[in-house]
Rosetta silent file (secondary structure, phi, psi, omega in degrees, C-alpha in Angstrom):
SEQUENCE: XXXXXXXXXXXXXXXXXXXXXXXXXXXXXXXXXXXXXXXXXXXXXXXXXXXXXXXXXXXXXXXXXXXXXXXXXXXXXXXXXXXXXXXXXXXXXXXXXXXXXXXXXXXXXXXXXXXXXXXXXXXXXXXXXXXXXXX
SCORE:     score description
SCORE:     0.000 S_00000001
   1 L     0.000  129.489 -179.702    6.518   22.303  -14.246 S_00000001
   2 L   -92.771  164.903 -163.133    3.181   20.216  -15.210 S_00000001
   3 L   -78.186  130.073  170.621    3.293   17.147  -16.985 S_00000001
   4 L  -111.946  162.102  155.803    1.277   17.417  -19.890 S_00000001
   5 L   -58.179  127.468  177.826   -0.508   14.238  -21.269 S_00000001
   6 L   -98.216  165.385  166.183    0.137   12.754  -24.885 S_00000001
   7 H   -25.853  -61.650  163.536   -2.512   11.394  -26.941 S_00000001
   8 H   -75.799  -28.785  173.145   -2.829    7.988  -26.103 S_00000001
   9 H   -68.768  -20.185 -178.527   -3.096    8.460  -22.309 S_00000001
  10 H   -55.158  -55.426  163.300   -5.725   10.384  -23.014 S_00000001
  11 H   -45.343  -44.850  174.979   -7.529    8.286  -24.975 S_00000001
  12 H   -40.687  -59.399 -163.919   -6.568    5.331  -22.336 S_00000001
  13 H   -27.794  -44.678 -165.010   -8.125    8.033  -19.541 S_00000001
  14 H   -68.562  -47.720 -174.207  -11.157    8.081  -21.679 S_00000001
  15 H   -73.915   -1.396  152.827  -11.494    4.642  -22.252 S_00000001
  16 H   -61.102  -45.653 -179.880  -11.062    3.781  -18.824 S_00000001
  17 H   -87.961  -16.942  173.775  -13.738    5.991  -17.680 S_00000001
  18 L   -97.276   -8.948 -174.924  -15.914    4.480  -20.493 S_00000001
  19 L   -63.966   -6.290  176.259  -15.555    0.949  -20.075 S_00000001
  20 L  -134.467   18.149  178.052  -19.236    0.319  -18.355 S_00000001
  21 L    78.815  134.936 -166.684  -20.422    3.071  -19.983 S_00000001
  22 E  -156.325  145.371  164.557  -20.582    7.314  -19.240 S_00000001
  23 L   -56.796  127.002 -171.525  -22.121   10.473  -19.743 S_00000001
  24 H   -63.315    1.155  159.132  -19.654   13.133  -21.004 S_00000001
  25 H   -70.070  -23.199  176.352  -19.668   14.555  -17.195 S_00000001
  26 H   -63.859  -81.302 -158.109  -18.495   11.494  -16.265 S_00000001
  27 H   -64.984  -29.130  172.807  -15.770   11.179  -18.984 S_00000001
  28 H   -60.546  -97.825  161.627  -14.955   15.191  -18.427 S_00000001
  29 H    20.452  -82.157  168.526  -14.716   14.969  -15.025 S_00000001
  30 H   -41.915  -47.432 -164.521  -12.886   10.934  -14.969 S_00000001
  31 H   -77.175  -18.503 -148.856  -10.656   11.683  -18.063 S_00000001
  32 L    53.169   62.083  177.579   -9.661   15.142  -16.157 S_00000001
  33 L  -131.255  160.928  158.144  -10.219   17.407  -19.719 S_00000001
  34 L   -67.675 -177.192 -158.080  -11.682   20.549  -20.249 S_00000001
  35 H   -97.645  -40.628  146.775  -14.812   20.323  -22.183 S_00000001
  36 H   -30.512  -82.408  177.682  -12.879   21.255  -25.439 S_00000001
  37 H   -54.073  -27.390  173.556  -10.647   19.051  -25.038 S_00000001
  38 H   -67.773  -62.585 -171.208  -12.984   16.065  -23.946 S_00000001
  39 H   -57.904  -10.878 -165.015  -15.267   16.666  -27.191 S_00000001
  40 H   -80.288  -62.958 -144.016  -12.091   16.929  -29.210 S_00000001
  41 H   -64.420  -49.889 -147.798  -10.272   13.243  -27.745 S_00000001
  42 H   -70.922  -45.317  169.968  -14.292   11.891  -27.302 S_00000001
  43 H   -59.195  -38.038 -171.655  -14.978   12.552  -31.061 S_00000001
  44 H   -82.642  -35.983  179.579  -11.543   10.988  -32.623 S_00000001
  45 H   -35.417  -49.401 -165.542  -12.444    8.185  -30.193 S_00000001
  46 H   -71.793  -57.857 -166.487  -15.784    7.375  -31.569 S_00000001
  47 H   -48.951  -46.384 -157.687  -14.105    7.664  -35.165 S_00000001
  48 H   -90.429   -2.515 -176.968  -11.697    5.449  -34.840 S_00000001
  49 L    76.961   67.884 -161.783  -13.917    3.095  -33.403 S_00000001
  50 L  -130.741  -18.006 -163.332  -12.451    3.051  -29.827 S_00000001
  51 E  -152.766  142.711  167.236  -16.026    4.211  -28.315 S_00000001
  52 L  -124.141  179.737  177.299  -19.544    3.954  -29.404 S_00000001
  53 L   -89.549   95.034 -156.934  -22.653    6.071  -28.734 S_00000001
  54 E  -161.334  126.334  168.850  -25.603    4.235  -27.256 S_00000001
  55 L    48.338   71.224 -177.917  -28.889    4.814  -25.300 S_00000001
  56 L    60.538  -11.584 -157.337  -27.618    8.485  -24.078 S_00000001
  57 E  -131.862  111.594  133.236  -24.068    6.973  -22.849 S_00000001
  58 E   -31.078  127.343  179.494  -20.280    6.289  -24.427 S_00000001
  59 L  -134.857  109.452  161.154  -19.043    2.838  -24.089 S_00000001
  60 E   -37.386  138.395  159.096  -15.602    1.584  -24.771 S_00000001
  61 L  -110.874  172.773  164.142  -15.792   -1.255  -27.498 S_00000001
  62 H    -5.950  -67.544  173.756  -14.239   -4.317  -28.086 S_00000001
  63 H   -43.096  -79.460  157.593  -11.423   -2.264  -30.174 S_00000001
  64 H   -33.673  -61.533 -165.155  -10.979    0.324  -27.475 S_00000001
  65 H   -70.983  -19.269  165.364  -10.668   -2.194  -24.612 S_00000001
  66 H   -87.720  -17.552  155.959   -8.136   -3.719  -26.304 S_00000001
  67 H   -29.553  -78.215  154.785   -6.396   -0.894  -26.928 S_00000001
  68 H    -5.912  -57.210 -162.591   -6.645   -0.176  -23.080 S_00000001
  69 H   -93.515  -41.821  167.069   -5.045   -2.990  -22.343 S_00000001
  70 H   -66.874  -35.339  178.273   -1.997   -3.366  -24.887 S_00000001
  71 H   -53.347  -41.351  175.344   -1.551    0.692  -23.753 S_00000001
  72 H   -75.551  -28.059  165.743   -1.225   -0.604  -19.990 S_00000001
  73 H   -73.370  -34.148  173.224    1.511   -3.338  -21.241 S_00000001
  74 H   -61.933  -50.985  150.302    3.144   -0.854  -22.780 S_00000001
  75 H   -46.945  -45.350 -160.712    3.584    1.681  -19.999 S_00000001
  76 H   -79.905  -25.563  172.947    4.748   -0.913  -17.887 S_00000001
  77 H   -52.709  -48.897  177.015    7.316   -2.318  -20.576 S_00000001
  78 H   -37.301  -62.019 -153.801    8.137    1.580  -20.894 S_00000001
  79 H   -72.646  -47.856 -168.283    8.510    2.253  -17.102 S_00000001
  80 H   -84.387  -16.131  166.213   11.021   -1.259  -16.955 S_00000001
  81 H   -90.845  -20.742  156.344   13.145   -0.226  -19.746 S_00000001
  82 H   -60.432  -41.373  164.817   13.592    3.125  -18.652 S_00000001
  83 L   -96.381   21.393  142.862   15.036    1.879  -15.632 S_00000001
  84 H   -75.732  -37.382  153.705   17.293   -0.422  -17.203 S_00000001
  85 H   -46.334 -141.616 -167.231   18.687    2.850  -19.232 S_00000001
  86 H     6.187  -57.138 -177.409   19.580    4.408  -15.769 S_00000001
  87 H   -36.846  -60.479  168.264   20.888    1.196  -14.454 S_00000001
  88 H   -88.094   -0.885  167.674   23.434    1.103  -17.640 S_00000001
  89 H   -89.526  -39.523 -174.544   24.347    4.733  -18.009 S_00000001
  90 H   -41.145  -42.365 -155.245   24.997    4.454  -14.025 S_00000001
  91 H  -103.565   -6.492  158.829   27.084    1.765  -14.412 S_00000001
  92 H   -79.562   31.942  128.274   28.778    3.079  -17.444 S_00000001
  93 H   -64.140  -37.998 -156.269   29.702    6.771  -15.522 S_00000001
  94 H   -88.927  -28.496 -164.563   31.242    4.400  -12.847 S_00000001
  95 H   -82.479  -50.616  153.976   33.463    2.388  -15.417 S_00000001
  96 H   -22.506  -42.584  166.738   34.342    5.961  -16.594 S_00000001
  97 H   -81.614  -37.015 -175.737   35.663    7.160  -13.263 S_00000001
  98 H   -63.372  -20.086 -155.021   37.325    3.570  -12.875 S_00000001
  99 L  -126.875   18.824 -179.644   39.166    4.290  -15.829 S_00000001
 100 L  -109.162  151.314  169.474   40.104    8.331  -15.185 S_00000001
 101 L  -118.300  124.912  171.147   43.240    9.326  -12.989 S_00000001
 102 L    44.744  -25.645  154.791   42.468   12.416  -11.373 S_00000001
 103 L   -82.347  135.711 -151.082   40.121   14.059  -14.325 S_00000001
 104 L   -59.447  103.187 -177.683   37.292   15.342  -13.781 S_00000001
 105 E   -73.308  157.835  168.867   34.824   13.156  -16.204 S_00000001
 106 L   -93.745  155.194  176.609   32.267   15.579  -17.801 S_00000001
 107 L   -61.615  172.766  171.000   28.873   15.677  -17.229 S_00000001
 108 L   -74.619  121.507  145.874   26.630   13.150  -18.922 S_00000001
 109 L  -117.681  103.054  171.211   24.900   14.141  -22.406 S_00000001
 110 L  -150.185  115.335 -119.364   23.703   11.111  -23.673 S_00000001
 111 L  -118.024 -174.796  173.167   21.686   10.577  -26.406 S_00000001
 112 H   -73.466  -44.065 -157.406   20.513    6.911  -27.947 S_00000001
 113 H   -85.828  -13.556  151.642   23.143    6.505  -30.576 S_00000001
 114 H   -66.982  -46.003 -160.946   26.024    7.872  -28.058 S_00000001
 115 H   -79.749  -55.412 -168.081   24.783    5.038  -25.539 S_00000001
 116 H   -52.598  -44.618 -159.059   24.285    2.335  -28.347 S_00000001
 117 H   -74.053   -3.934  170.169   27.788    3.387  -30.361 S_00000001
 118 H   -87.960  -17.940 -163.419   29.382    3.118  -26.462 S_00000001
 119 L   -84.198  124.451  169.007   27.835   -0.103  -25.717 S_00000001
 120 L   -46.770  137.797 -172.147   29.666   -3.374  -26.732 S_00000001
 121 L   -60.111  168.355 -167.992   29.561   -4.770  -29.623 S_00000001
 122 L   -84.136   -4.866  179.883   27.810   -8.546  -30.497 S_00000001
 123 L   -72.358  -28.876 -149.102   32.071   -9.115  -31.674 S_00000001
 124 L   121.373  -33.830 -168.446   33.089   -8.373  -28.709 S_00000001
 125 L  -107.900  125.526 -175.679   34.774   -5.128  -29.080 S_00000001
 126 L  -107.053  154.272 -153.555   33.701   -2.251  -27.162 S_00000001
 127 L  -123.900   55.461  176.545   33.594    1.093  -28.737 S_00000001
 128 L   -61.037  118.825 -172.680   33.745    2.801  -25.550 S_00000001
 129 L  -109.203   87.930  162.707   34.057    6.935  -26.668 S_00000001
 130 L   -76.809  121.706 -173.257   35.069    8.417  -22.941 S_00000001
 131 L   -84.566  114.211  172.252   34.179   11.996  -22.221 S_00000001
 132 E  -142.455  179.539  164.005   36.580   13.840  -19.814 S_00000001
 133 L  -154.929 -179.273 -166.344   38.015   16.986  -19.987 S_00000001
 134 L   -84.765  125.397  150.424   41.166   18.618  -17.974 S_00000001
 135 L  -163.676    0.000    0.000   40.720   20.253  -14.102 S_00000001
């Protein structure tokens, strides 16, 4: 199944590919967009003031680089908190089987406000809701 891209990487792609300045063959080509799609992302760029227009060539500005760069902290904050989620649903499935006698826990469907309303409380008291069912 392909991945599709959301809006800001795209814009990162672009601004990445724009940071010393580029030709839109460049920025098609670099960003990986169709030509649609490049004029579409390359236009809200310029608008928002993420890219300017200058001597034939698109340049990331000031705005735009910083953008770039809080966009790159985020993914990686992103990437390390996702695997802290996996870490703590692992090890809650495991406290779940510790705490089953012979039944079968069900699979995991688990949503944010099922993990948070399972997760102990700042009291103390955990409001562990265990999902099993009989085989």
């Amino acid at each position: 199944m392909a991945r599709y891209r959301k809006r800001f990487q795209i814009l990162a792609d672009i601004l990445d590919v724009t940071k010393l300045g580029a030709r839109k063959t460049r920025i098609l080509r670099g960003a990986n967009l169709s030509y649609d799609m490049m004029e579409r992302y390359l236009a809200e760029a310029i608008e928002i003031g993420f890219v300017q227009f200058n001597g034939g060539c698109y340049k990331a500005t000031e705005k735009g680089r910083d953008f770039l760069s809080r966009y790159r902290d985020f993914c990686g904050l992103s990437s390390r908190l996702e695997q802290e989620l996996e870490r703590v649903l692992t090890e809650r499935e495991s406290l779940e089987r510790m705490c089953t006698k012979g039944i079968r826990v069900a699979a995991r469907v688990v949503d944010r406000k099922t993990l948070y309303d399972s997760l102990p409380s700042s009291s103390g008291s955990a409001g562990v809701h265990a999902s099993v069912s009989d085989s």
